[in-house]
C-alpha positions as CSV (number, residue, x, y, z in Angstrom):
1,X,-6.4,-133.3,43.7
2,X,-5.0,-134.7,46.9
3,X,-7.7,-135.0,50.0
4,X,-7.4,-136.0,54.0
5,X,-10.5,-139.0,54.6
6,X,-11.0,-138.9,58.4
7,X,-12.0,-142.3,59.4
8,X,-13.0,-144.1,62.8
9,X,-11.4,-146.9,63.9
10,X,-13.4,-149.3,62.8
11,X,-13.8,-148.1,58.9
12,X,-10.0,-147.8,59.3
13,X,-9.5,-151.5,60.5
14,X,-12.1,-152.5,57.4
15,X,-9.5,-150.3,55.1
16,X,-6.1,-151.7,56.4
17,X,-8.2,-155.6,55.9
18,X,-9.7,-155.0,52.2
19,X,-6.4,-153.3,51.3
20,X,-4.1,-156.4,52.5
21,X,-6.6,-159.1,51.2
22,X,-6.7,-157.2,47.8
23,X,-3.2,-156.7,47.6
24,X,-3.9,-152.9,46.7
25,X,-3.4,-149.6,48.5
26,X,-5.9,-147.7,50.8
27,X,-6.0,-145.1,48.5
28,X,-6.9,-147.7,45.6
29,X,-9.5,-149.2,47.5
30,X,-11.4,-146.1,48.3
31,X,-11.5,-145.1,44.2
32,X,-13.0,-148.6,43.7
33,X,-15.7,-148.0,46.1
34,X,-16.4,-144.4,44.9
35,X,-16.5,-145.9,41.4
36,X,-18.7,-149.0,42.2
37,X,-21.1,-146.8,43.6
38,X,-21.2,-144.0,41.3
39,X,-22.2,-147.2,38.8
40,X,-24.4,-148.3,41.1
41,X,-26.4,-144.6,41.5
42,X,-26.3,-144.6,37.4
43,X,-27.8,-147.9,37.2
44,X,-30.6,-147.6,39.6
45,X,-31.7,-143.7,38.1
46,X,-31.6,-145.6,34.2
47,X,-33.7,-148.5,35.8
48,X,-36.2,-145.7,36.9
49,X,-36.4,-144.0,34.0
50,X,-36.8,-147.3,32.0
51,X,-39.8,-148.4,34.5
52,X,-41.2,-144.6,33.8
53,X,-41.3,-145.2,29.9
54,X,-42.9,-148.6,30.2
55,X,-45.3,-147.3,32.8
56,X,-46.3,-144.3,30.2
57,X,-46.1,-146.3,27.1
58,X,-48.0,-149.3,28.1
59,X,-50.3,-147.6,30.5
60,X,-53.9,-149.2,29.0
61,X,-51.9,-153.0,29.0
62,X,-50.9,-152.9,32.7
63,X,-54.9,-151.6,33.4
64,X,-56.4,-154.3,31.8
65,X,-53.8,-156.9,33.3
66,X,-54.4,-155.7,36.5
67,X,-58.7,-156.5,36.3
């Protein structure tokens, strides 16, 4: 699906330099950074929901520890 990204001048200029240090297209770097953070949102929600299982499981241990 083709799509028009409207950018100021100064995420443009950060574009045009990742893009030439890179060696890759604009249109390359912009995937990587959707997909990097997508990865980033999916780590961060499975970190929670780890933290939320130890928190329920071990709910009498971290009590104690804490007095």
């Amino acid at each position: 699906m083709a799509m028009n990204l409207r950018l100021d001048t100064e995420h443009e200029e950060l574009l045009d330099a990742l893009a030439a240090q890179e060696r890759r297209t604009k249109t390359e770097i912009v995937k990587i950074a959707i997909e990097e953070r997508a990865a980033k949102a999916d780590k961060s929600t499975r970190t929670r929901a780890i933290f939320e299982r130890i928190m329920q499981e071990d709910a009498e241990l971290l009590d104690a520890l804490s007095k």
